[in-house]
N, CA, C and O of each residue as an XYZ file, in Angstrom:
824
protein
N       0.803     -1.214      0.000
C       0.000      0.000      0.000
C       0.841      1.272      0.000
O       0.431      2.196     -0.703
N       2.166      1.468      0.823
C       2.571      2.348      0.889
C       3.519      2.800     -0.726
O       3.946      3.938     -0.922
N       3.681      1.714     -1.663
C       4.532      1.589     -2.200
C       3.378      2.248     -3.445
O       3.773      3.219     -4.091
N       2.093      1.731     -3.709
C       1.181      2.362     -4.437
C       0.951      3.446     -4.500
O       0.830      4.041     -5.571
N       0.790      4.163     -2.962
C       0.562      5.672     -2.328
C       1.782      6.193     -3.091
O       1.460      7.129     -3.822
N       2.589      5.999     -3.128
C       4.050      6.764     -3.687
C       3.997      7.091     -5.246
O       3.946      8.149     -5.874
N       4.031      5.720     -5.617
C       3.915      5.789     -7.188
C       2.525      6.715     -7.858
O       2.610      7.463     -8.832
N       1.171      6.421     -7.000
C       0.510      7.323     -7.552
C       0.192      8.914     -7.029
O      -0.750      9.632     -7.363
N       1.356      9.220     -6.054
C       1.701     10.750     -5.881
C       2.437     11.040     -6.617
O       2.416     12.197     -7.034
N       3.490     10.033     -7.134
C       4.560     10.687     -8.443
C       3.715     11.169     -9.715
O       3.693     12.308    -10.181
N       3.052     10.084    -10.150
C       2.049     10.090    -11.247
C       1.749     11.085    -11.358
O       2.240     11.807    -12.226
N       0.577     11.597    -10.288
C       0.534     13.045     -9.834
C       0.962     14.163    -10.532
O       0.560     14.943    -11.396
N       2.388     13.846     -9.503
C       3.236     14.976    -10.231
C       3.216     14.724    -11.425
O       2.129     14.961    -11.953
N       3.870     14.396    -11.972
C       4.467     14.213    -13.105
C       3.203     14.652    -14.330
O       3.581     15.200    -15.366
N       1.903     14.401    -14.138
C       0.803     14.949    -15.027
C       0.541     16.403    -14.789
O       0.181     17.230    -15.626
N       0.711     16.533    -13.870
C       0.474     18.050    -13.200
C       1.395     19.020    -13.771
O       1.067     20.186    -13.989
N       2.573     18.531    -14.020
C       3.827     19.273    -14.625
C       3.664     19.247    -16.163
O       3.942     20.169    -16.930
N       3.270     18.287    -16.414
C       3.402     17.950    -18.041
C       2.570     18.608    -19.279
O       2.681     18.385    -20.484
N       1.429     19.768    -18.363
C       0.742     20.485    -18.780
C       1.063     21.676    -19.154
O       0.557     22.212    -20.140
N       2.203     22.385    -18.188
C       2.778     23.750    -18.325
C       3.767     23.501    -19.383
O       4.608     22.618    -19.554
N       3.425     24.507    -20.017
C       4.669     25.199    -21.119
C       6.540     24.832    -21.097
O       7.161     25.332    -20.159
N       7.049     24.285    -21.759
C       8.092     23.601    -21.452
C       8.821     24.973    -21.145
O       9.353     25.010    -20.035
N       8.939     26.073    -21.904
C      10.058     26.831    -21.836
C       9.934     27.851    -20.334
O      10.865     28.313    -19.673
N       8.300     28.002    -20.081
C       8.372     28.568    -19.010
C       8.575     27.471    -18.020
O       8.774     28.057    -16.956
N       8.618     26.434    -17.856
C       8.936     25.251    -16.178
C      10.425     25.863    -16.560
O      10.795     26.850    -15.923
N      11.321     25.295    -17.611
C      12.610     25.590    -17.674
C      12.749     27.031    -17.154
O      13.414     27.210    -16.134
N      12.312     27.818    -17.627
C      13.210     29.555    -17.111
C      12.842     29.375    -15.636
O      13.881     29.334    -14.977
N      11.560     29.232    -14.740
C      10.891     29.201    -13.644
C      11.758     28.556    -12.867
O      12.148     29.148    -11.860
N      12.424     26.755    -13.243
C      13.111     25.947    -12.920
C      14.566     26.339    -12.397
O      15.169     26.044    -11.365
N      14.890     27.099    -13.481
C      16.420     27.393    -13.238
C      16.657     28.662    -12.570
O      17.677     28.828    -11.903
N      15.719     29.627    -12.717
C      15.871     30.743    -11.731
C      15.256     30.463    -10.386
O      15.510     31.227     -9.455
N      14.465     29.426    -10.215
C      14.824     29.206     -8.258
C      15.199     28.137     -8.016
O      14.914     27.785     -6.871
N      16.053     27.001     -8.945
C      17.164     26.897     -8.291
C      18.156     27.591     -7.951
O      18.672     27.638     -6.835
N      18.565     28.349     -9.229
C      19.403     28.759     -8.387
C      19.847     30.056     -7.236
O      20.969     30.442     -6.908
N      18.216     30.621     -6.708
C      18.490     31.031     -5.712
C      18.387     30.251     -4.295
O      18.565     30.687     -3.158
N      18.038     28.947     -4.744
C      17.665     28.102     -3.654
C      19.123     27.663     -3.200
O      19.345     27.575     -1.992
N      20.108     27.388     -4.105
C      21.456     26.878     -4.187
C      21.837     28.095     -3.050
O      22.737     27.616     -2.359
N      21.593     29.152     -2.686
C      22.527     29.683     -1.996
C      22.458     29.389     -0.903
O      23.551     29.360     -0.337
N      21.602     29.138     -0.304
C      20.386     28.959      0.756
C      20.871     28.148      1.738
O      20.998     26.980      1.371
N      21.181     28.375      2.858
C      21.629     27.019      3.975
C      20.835     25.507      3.736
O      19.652     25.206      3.574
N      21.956     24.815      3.792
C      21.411     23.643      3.608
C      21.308     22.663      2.487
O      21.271     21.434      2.424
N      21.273     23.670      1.599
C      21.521     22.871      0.250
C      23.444     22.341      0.246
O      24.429     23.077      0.310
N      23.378     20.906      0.151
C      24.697     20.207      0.497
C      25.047     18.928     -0.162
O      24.298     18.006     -0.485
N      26.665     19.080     -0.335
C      27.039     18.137     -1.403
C      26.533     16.676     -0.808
O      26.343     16.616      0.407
N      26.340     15.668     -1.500
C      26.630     15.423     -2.581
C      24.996     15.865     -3.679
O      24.765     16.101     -4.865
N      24.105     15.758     -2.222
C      22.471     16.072     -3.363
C      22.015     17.145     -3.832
O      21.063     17.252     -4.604
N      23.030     18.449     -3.148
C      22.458     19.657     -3.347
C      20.963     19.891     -3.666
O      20.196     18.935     -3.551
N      20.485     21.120     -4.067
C      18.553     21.318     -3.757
C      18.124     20.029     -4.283
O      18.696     19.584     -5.278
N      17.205     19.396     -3.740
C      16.621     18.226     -3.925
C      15.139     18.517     -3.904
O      14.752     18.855     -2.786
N      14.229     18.477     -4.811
C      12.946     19.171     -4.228
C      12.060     17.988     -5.861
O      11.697     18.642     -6.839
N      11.898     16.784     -5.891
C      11.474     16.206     -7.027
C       9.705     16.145     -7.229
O       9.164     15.440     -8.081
N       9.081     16.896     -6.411
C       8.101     16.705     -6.581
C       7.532     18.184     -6.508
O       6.328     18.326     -6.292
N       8.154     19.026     -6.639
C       8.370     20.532     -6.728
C       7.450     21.139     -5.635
O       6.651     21.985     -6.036
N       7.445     20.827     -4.294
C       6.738     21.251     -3.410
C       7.263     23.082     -3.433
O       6.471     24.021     -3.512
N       8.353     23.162     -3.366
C       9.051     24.628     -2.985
C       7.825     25.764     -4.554
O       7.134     26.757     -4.330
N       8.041     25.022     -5.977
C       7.909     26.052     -6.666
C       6.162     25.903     -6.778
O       5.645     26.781     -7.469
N       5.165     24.824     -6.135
C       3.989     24.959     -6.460
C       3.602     24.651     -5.077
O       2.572     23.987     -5.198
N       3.853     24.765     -3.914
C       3.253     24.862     -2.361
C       2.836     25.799     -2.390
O       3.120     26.799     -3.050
N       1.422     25.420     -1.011
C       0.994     26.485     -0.629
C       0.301     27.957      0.152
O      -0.753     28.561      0.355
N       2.205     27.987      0.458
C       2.060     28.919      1.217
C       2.799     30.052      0.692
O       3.948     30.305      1.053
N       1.982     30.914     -0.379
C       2.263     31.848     -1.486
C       3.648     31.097     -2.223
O       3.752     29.903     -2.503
N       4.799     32.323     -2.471
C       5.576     32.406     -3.474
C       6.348     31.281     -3.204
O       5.786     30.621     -2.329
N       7.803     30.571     -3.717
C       8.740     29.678     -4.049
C       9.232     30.254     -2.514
O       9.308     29.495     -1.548
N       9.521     31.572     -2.446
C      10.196     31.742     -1.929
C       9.582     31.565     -0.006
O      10.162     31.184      1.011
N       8.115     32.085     -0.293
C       7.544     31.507      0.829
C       7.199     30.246      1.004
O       6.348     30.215      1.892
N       7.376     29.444      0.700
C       7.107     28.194      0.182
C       8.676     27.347      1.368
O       8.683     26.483      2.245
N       9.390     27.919      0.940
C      10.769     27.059      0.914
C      11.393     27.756      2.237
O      12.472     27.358      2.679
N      10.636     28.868      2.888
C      10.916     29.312      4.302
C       9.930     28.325      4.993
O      10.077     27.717      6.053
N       9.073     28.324      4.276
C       8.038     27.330      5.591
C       8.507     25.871      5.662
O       8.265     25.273      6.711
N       9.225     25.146      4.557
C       9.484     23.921      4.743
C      10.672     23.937      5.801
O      10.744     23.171      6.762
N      11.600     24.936      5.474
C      13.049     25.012      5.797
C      12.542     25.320      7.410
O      13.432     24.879      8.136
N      11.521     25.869      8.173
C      11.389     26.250      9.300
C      10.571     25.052      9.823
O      10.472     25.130     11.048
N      10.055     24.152      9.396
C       9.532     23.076      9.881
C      10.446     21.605      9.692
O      10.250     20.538     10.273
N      11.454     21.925      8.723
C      12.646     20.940      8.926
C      13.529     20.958     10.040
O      13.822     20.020     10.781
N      14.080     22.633     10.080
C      14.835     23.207     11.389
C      14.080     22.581     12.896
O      14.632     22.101     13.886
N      12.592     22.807     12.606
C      11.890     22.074     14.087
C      12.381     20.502     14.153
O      13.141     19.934     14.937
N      11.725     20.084     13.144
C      12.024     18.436     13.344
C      13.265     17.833     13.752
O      13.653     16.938     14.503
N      13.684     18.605     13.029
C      15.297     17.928     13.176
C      15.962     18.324     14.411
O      17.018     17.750     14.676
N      15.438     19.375     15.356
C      16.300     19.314     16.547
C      15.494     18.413     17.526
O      16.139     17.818     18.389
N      14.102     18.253     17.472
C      13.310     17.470     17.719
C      14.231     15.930     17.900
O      14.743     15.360     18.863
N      14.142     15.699     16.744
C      14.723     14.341     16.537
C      15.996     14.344     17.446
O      16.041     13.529     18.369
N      17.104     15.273     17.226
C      18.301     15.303     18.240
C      18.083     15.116     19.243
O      18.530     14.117     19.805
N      17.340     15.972     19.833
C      16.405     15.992     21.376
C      16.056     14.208     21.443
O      16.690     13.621     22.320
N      15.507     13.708     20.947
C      15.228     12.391     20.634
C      16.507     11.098     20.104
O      16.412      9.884     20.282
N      16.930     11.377     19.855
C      18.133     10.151     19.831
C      18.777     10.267     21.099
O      18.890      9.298     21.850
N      19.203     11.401     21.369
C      19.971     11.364     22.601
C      19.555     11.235     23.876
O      20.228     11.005     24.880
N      18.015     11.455     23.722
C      16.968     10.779     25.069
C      17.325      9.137     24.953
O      17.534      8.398     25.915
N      17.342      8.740     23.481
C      16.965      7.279     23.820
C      18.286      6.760     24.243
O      18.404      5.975     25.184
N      19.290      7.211     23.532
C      20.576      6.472     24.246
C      21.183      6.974     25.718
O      22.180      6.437     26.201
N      20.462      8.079     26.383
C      20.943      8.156     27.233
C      20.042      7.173     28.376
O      20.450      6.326     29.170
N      18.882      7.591     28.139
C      17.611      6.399     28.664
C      18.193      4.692     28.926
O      17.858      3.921     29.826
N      19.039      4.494     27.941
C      19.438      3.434     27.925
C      20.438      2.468     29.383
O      20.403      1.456     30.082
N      21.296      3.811     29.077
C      22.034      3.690     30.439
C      22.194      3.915     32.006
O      22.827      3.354     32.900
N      21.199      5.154     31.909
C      20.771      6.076     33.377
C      19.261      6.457     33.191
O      18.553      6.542     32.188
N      19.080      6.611     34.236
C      17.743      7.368     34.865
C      17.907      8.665     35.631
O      18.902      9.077     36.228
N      16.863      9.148     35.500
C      16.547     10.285     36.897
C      15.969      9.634     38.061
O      14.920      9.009     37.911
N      16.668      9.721     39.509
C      15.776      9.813     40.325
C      14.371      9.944     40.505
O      13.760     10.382     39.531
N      13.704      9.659     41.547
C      12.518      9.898     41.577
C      11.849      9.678     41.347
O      11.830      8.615     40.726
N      10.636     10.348     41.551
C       9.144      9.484     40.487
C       8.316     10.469     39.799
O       7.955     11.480     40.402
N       7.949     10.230     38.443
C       7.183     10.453     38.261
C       5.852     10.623     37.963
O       5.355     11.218     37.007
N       5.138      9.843     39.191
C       4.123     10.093     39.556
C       4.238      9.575     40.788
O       4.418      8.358     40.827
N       4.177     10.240     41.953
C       3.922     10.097     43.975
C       2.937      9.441     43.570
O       3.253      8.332     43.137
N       1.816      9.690     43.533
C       0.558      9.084     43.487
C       0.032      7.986     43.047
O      -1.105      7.640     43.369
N       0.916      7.198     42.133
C       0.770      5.808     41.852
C       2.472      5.430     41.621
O       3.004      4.891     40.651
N       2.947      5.819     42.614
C       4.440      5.247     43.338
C       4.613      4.850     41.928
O       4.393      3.647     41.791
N       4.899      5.387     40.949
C       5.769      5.406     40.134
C       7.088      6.058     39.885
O       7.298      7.251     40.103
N       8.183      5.006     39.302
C       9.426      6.127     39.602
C       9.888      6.337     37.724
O       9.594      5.821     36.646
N      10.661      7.294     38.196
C      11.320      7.523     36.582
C      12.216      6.015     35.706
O      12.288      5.552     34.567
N      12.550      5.827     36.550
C      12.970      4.104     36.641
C      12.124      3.023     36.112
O      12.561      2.119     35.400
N      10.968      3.137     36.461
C      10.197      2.339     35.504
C       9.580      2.583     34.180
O       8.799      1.704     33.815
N       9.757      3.561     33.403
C       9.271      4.019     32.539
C      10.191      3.041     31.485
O      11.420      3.007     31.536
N       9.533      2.408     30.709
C      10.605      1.553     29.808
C      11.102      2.905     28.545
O      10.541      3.969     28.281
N      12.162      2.381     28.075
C      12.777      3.401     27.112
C      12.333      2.924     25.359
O      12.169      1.780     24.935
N      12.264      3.753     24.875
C      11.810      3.383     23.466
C       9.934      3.803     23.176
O       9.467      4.930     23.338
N       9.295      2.820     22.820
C       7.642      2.995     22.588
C       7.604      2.895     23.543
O       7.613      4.051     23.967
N       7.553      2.126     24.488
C       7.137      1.398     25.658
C       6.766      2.625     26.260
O       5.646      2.792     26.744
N       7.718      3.558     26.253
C       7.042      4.600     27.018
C       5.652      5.972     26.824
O       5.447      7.041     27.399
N       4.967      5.237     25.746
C       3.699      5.928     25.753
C       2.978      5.015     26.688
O       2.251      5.605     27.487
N       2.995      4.255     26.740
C       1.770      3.260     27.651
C       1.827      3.457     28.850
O       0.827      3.545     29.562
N       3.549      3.603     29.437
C       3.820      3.703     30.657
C       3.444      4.965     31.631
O       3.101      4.893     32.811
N       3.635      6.415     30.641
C       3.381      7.446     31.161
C       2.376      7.758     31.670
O       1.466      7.284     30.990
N       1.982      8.314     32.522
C       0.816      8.577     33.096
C      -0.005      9.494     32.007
O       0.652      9.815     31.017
N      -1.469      9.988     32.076
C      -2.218     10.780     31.304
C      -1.768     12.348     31.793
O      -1.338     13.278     31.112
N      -2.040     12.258     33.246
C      -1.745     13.762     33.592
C       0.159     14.030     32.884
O       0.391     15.175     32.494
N       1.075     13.217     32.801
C       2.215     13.549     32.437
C       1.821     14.066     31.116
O       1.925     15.268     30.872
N       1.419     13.310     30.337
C       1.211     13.688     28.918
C       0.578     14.972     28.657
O       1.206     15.617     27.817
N      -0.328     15.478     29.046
C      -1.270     16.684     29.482
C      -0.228     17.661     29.944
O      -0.224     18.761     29.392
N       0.544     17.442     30.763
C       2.008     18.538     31.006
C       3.054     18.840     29.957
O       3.736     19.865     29.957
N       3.133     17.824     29.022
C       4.109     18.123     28.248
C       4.004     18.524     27.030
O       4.834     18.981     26.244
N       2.639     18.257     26.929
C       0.982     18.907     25.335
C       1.129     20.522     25.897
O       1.468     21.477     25.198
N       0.842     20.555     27.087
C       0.940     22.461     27.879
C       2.299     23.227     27.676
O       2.501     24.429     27.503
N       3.387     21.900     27.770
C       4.260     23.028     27.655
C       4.740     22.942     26.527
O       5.053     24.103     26.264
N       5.002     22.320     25.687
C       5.018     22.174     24.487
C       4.216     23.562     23.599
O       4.821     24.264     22.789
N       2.849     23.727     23.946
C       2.086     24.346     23.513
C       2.314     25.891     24.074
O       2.010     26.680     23.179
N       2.752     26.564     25.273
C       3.444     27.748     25.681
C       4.630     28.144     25.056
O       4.874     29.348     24.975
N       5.662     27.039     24.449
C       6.502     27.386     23.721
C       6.476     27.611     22.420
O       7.431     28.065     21.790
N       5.256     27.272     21.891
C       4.557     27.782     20.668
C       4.394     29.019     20.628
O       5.044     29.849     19.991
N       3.488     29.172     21.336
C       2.801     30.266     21.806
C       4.079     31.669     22.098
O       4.262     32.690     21.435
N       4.682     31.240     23.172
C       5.758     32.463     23.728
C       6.693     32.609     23.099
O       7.010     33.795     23.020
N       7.551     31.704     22.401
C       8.649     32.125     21.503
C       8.355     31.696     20.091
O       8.090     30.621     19.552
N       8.551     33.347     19.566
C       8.532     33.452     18.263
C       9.455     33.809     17.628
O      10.322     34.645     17.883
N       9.182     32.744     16.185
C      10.837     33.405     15.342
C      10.952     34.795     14.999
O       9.916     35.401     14.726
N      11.963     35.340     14.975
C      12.394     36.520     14.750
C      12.209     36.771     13.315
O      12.694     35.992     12.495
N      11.440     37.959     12.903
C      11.252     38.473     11.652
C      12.340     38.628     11.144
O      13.319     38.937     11.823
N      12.395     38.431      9.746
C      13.506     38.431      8.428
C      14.523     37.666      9.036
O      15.460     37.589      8.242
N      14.754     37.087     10.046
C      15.866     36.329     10.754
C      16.237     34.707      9.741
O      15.787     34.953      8.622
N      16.764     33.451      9.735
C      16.793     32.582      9.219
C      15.737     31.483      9.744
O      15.514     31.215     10.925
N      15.290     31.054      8.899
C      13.992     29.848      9.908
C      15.204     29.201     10.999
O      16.355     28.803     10.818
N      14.419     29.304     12.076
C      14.724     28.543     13.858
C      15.501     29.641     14.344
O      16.345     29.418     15.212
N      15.315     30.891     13.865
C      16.288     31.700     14.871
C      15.044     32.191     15.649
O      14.071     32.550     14.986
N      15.008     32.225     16.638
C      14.557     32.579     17.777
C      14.891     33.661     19.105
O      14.274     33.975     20.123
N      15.893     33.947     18.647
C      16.991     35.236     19.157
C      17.334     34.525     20.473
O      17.031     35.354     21.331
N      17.760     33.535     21.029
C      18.024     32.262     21.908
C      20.030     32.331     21.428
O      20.996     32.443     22.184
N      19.996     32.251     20.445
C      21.483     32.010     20.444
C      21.919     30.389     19.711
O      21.070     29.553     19.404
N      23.146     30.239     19.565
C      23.591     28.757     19.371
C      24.139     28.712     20.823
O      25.067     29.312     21.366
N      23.185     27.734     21.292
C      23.378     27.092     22.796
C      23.632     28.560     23.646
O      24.615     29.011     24.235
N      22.519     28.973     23.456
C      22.934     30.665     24.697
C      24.297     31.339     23.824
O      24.257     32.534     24.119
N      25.192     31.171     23.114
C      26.009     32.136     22.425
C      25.346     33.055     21.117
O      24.503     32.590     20.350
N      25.761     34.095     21.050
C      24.879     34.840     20.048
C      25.991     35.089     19.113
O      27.011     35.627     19.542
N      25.850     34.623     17.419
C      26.413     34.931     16.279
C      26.201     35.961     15.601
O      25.250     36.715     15.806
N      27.027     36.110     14.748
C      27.176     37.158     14.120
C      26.591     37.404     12.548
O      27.409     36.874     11.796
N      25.744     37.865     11.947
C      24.519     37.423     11.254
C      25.615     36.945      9.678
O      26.524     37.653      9.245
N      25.447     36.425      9.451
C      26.150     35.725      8.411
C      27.489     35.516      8.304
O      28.165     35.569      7.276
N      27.939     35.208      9.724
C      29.353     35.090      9.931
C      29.895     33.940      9.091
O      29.027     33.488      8.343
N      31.175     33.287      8.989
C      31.538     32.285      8.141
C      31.487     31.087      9.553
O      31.431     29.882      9.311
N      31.508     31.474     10.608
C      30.937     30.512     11.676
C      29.754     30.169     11.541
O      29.430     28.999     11.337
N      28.738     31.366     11.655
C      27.116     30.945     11.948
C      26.564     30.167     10.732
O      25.662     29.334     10.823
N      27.255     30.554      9.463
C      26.763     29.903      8.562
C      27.251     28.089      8.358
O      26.631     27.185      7.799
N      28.656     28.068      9.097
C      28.951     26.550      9.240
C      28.163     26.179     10.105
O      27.650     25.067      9.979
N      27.896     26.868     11.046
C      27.076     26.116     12.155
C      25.438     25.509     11.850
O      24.907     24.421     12.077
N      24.911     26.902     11.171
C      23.438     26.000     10.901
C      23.663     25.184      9.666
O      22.812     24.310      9.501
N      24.544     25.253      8.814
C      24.735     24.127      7.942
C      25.036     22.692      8.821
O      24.388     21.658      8.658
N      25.694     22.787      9.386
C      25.970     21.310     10.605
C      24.784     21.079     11.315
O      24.364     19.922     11.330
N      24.109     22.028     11.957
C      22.640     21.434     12.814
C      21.824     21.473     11.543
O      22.736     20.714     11.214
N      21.068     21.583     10.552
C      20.743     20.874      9.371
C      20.887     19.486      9.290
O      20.019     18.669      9.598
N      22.523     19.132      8.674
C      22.596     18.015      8.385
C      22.567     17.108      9.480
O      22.206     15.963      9.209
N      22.911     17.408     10.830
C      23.067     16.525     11.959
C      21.742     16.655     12.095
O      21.402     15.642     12.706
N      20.856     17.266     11.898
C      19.190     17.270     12.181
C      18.268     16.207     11.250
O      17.348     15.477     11.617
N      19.035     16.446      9.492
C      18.711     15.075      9.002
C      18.959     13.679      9.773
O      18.274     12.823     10.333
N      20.166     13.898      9.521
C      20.718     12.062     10.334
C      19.692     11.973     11.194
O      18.867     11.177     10.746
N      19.356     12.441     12.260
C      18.540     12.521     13.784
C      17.371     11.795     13.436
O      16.887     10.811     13.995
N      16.948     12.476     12.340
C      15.523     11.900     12.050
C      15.361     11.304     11.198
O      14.201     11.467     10.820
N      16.058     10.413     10.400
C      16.846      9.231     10.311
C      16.944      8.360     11.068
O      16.105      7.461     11.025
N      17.886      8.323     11.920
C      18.150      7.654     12.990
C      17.016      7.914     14.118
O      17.270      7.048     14.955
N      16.079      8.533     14.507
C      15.439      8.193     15.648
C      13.843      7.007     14.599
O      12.990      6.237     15.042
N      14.087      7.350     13.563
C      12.773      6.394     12.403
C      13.131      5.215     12.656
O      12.354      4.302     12.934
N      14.743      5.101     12.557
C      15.688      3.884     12.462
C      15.559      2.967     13.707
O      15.597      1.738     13.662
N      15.393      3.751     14.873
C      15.465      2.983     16.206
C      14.009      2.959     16.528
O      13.804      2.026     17.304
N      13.042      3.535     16.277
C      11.670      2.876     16.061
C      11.589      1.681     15.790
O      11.408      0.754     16.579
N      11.804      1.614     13.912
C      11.725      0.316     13.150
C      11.904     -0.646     13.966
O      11.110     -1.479     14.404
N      13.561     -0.401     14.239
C      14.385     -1.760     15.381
C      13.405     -2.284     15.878
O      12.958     -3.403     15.631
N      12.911     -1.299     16.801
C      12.128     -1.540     17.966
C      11.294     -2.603     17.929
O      11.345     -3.639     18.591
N      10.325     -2.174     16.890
C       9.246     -3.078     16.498
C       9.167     -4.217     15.809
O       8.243     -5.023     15.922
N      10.433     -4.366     14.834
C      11.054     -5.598     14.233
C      11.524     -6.675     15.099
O      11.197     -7.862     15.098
N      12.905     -5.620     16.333
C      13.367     -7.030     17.096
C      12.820     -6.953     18.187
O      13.320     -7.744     18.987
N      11.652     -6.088     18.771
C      10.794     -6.233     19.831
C      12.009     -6.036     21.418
O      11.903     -6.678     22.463
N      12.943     -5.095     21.138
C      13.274     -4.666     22.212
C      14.530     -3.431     21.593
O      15.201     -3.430     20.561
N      14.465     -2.602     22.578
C      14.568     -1.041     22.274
C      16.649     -1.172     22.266
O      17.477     -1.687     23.018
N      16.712     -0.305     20.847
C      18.567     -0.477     20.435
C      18.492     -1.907     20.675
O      18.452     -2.274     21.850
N      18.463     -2.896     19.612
C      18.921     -4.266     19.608
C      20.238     -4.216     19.214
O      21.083     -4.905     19.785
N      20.580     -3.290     18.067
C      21.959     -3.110     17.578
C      23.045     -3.118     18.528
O      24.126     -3.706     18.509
N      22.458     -2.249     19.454
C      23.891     -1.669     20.543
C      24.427     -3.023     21.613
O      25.331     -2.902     22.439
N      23.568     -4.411     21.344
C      23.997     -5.643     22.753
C      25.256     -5.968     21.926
O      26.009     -6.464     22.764
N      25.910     -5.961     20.721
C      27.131     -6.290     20.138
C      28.334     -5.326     20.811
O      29.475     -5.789     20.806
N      28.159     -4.321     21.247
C      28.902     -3.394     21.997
C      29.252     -4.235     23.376
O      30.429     -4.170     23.729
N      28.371     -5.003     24.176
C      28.643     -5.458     25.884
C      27.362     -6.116     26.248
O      27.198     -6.563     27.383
């Protein structure tokens, strides 16, 4: 099914495109690539990758608005995901103290690591972390004309210098380390559910 869903979203495309004027897709084509090419993020070896032309026919107005909204909802995910790999491997080895929940003598300790831990969590936990989750929506907003995920927060509390030859290596690196992440946290799902216990990979380590 999923493999059908694909092929007949390409289809899709591909009829959808095949209607417009060849010479205007070409001029349209090549003038936002290549302002897209300048653009953080675009990186060897795939450089702009966009095959189903979400950036030049999305819609949220122009190419150019188009390709801030993806690029600012990639920037989310992907630290997301960081935030998330490094929960699970640290989960792996240590705990927090304590409990979380007094009230049904639960401790942080029992919360299994991986899926396991939607079932385990309590409702009111979940309800706390939907709230705050949802205040940080709410209270911090990206900074106008700024780069999608700047938030005027800093890299890790340090504040750059707006197109420094640092800041620009830097969000090029949290990008690509933001791909891998979410990658790799899909990856340790799969595991999960294939070999039915959370990082099977890592028992070859000890």
């Amino acid at each position: 099914m999923p493999r059908l869903s694909a092929a007949l979203a390409l289809t899709l495309a591909a009829t959808t495109s095949a209607f417009a004027p060849a010479a205007e897709r070409s001029v349209s084509s090549t003038a936002l690539s290549a302002a897209v090419e300048k653009e953080i993020g675009v990186q060897a070896p795939v450089g702009f990758f966009d095959p189903l032309g979400f950036i030049k026919n999305g819609p949220y107005g122009s190419p150019e608005d188009n390709f801030r909204h993806y690029r600012s909802v990639e920037v989310k995910h992907g630290r997301i995901a960081m935030a998330a790999t490094l929960g699970m491997l640290t989960q792996q080895t240590s705990r927090f103290d304590g409990f979380i929940s007094p009230s049904q003598n639960l401790k942080f300790a029992d919360i299994p690591n991986g899926l396991g831990a939607l079932k385990a969590v309590p409702l009111e936990g979940w309800v706390q972390i939907a709230v705050l989750i949802g205040l940080h929506e709410v209270i911090i907003k990206q900074r106008p004309g700024k780069a999608p995920g700047d938030f005027g927060t800093g890299y890790f509390g340090v504040a750059l210098d707006d197109q420094s030859a640092f800041q620009l290596r830097s969000l090029n690196a949290e990008i690509a380390n933001g791909r891998l992440a979410m990658l790799g946290i899909l990856g340790m799902f799969a595991s999960e559910v294939i070999n039915g216990q959370v990082l099977a990979e890592t028992k070859i380590f000890g």
